[in-house]
N, C-alpha and C positions, 0 to 999 in steps of 0.2 A: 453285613446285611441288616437292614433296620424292617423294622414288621410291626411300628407300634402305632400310635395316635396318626393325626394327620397333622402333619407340619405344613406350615407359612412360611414361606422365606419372605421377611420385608425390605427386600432389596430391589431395584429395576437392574443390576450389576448382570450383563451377560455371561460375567465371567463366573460369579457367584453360582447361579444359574446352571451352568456346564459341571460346575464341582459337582453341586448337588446330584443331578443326572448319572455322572460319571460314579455317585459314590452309590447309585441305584437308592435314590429315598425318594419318593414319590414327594408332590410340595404344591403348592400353590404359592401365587405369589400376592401379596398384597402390602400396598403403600401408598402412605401419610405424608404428603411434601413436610419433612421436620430440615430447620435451621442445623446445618452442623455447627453449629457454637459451642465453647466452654468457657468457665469460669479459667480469669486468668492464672491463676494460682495451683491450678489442678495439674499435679506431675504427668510429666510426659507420656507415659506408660498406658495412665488412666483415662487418657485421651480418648479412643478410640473406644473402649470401652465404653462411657458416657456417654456419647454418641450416639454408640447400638442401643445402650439401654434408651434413649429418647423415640430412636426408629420402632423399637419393638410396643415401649409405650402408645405410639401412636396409633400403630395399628390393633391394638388390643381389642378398643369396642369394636371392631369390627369381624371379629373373632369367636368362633363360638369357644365354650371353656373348657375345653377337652382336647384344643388345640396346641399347638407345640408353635411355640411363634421364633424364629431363626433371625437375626438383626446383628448386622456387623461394620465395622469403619477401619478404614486401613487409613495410615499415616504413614509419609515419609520424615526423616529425622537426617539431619545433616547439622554435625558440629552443636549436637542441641537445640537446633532451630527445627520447629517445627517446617514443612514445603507441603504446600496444600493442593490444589489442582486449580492449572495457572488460568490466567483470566482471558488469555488471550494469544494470537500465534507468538509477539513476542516474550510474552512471560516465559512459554513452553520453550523456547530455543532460552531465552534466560538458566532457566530450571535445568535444564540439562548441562547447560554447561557449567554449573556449578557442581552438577554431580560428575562430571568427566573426569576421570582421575582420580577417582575416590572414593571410600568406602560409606552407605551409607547404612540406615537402621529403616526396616520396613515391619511397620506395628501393626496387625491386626487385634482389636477388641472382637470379641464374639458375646452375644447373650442369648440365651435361650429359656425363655419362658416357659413355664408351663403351669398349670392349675394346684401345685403344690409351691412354686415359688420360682425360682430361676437359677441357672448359673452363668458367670460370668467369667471371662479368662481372656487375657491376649496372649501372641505370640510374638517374637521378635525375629525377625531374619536379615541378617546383614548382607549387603547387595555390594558388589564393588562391580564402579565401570571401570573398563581401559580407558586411557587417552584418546578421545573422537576430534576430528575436524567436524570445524562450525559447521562443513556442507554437510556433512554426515548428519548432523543435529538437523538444519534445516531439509534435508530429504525425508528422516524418517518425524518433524511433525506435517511437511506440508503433504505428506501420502499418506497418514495415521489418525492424524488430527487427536493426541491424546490430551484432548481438551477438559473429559469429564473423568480424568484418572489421578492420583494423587503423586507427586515427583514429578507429572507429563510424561508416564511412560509405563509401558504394559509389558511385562517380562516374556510374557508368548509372542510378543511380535517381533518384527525384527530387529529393532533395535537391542531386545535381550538376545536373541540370536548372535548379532554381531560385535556388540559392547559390553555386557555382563562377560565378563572370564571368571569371576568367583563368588558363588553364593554362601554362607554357614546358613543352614538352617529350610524352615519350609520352603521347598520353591511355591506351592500352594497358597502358603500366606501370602508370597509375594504376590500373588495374583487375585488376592481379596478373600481367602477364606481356609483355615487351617483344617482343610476335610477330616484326614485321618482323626485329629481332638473333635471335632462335631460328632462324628460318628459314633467315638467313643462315650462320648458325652451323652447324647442321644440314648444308646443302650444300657447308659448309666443310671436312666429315671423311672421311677414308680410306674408300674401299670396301672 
């Protein structure tokens, strides 16, 4: 149970969104169209992290300073390579089929500001699909359309339903935000 300051989440993530609800923190929402760009050289990890911290910077002036500002970036990671969220129906049947049959790495960065300073943290959850037929790929983007998700694909839908057989780690991160650590984290900060 959180009962502190008033939190921002600077996300428009539906999914983000429901976490928060579901972990009962009341929040508002406000957001700063920011570039997901990074420096090339920036380790894989600190990705998403870098990110959040750009999202939460952004919406800061528009914040009063007693607020708690929430900003976070998930990334998929396959073989090292960073997998962004695809550009288009063929990218997204591309992108899956790359992940079909294989284990990949799903990164949530988290920041959370606040008027003494902020903390940062990601999580890692490794995702493994089974082996899917192309039509399978192509039924769940042309009924999904997971055009605005990172890998092209959303673990509550059904393609997690019928192709994910093994998670390690948050299922939560995988779906854009590591509750149980926010929360904690949250309870963790000065009054």
């Amino acid at each position: 149970m959180y009962s502190g300051k008033p939190v921002i989440l600077a996300s428009q993530s539906p999914r983000r969104k429901q976490l928060l609800e579901q972990a009962g923190i009341p929040f508002e929402v406000k957001v700063v169209e920011t570039a997901e760009t990074y420096p090339p050289n920036l380790p894989i990890s600190s990705i998403p992290v870098h990110i959040a911290r750009k999202k939460a910077e952004a919406v800061q002036p528009l914040c009063h300073e007693d607020d708690i500002i929430i900003a976070a970036d998930t990334v998929v990671i396959l073989n090292r390579t960073v997998i962004g969220k695809p550009k288009d129906r063929d990218d997204a049947v591309d992108i899956l089929m790359s992940l079909e049959g294989q284990t990949h790495e799903v990164i949530t960065g988290v920041v959370i500001k606040h008027k003494h300073g902020s903390r940062e943290f990601f999580k890692i959850t490794e995702v493994h699909f089974k082996p899917l037929l192309r039509s399978q790929i192509e039924y769940y983007v042309d009924n999904y359309k997971p055009y605005d998700k990172a890998g092209a694909y959303a673990i509550q839908e059904w393609i997690g339903a019928v192709g994910i057989d093994k998670i390690n780690g948050c299922f939560y991160n995988v779906m854009g935000l590591p509750i149980s650590n926010v929360v904690e984290e949250l309870n963790r900060l000065p009054l």
